[in-house]
Steps between C-alpha positions, in 0.01 A plus 500: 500500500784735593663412190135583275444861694916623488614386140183360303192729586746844476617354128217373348273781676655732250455312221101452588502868530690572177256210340174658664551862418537400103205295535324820605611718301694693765857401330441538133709298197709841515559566793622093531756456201695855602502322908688239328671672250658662810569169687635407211678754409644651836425404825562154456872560286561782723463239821675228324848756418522640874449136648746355312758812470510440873513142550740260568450290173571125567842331367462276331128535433280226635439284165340273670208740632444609085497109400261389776273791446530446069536121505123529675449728248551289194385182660181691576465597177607174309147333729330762360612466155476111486127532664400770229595234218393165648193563756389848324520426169694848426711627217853538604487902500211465752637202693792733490305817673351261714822347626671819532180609770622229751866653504496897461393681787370856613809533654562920442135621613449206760832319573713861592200632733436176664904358549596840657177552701586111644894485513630874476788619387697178571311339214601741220735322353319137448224714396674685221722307381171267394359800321830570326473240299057399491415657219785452316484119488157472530406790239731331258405114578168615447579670092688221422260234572175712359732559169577181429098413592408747247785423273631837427826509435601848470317579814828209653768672297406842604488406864849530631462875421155506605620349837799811535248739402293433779762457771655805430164682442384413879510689774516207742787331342660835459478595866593127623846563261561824613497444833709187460761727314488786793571191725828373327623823410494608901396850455302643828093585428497901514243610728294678261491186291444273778215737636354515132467112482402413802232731531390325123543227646258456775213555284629236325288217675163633595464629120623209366223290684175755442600498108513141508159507652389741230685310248276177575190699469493505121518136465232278472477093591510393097633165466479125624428494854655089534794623275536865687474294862785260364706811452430642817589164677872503304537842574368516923602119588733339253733789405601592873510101595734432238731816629491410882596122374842684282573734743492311862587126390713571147705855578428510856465848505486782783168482649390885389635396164312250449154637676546793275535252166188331631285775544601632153360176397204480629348860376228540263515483171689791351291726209755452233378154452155645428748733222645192315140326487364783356803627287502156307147386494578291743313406820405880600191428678612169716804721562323807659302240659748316693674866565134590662408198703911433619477863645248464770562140580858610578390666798480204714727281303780757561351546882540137509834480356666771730335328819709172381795724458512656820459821373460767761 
């Protein structure tokens, strides 16, 4: 109960408020993509640079903590894949979306707030070093497999650039690197810089959550329930299973590190697989679906989870 009132009720509160004052009318469409057009674009980056600037990164970085969380990952997503083809009957470019539901989580809108409302501080590294690299592999797993469904091959031999383009075009990445680089290169934080980011920074999490809540309010349940509630169970259950199995009895990793891997894990389903369903004809509507019903049912399956944990 402690656990559902301190870190679960404060979280997802937000997002029910973000969600209900859309609904109403209260928080129009506008009003919602420029809130996360500035999550996007600054408070979240600006966070990310001053936390890391000022870090002690780790040496050498914990591979183990990246392969339990993405070895879940992929496993996750091969179930879904296989049970797209052989129990629904799926083209591969929708088997593909479908897959890539039980692996990619919400974790910049949902997985920042919640980690560093739970752990603090002391879980900023697990936490980002996981984002570093999500959409990256994920995002690019995701065009390869839905190209080759569709069988377009210059969509495969442009998407080396396509995949620079869009690291060096976001703001997250950019702020994760150039905080790295202020790191290495040992230069002090000015105060006026340090002031300017921090104060960016700490309305980082509470927007981040309300335009995820207003984010969810434009999409409809549209697809397969029994496919959608497969998704959700790869996504809630299977995914963070399959991380806690890598990271406690494979790696053996620190006991934050791997809490912080599992809870990445076991977030909803994140809205860019709702993007690749509908940007290849592919799945859309179970997609947005799954992204719907995973949302609220992650309340108590993350309540759950952190009880397990010992999260206090």
């Amino acid at each position: 109960m402690e656990i559902l009132l301190d870190i679960i009720v404060p979280v997802f509160g937000i997002v029910a408020l973000g969600w209900g004052s859309a609904r109403v009318g209260w928080f129009p469409d506008w009003a919602t993509r420029g809130l996360s057009h500035f999550v996007f674009n600054f408070a979240i980056p600006a966070m990310l640079f001053r936390t890391l600037a000022s870090q002690e990164l780790p040496d050498p970085i914990e591979w183990g903590h990246l392969l339990s969380y993405y070895g879940g990952a992929y496993a996750s997503w091969l179930f879904g894949l296989l049970g797209g083809l052989y129990i629904f009957r799926r083209d591969f470019a929708t088997a593909a979306v479908g897959g890539m539901g039980g692996a990619f989580s919400n974790t910049v809108l949902l997985g920042i707030p919640l980690v560093l409302t739970t752990y603090g501080e002391a879980a900023t590294l697990p936490l980002f070093l996981v984002i570093a690299f999500h959409s990256t592999l994920l995002v690019t797993t995701a065009t390869i497999l839905c190209e080759a469904g569709r069988g377009k091959g210059r969509g495969m031999r442009e998407l080396p650039v396509n995949v620079a383009r869009g690291l060096v075009t976001n703001p997250i990445v950019m702020g994760l690197l150039a905080g790295i680089i202020w790191n290495l290169a040992g230069w002090p934080l000015p105060k006026a810089l340090d002031q300017l980011t921090e104060t960016l920074g700490r309305a980082a999490l509470p927007c981040a959550v309300f335009s995820m809540g207003a984010s969810l309010a434009a999409y409809r349940i549209a697809g397969a329930l029994v496919e959608a509630g497969f998704g959700v169970l790869l996504k809630l259950f299977v995914h963070p299973a399959l991380v806690f199995v890598l990271a406690t009895y494979v790696f053996r990793l620190d006991p934050l590190w791997r809490d912080v891997a599992v809870i990445l894990a076991a977030l909803p389903v994140g809205v860019n697989v709702y993007l690749f369903g509908q940007r290849y004809e592919a799945g859309a509507g179970t997609a947005a679906t799954a992204m719907l019903l995973s949302t609220p049912v992650s309340v108590l399956s993350l309540a759950a989870l952190l009880a397990w944990l010992g999260a206090r």
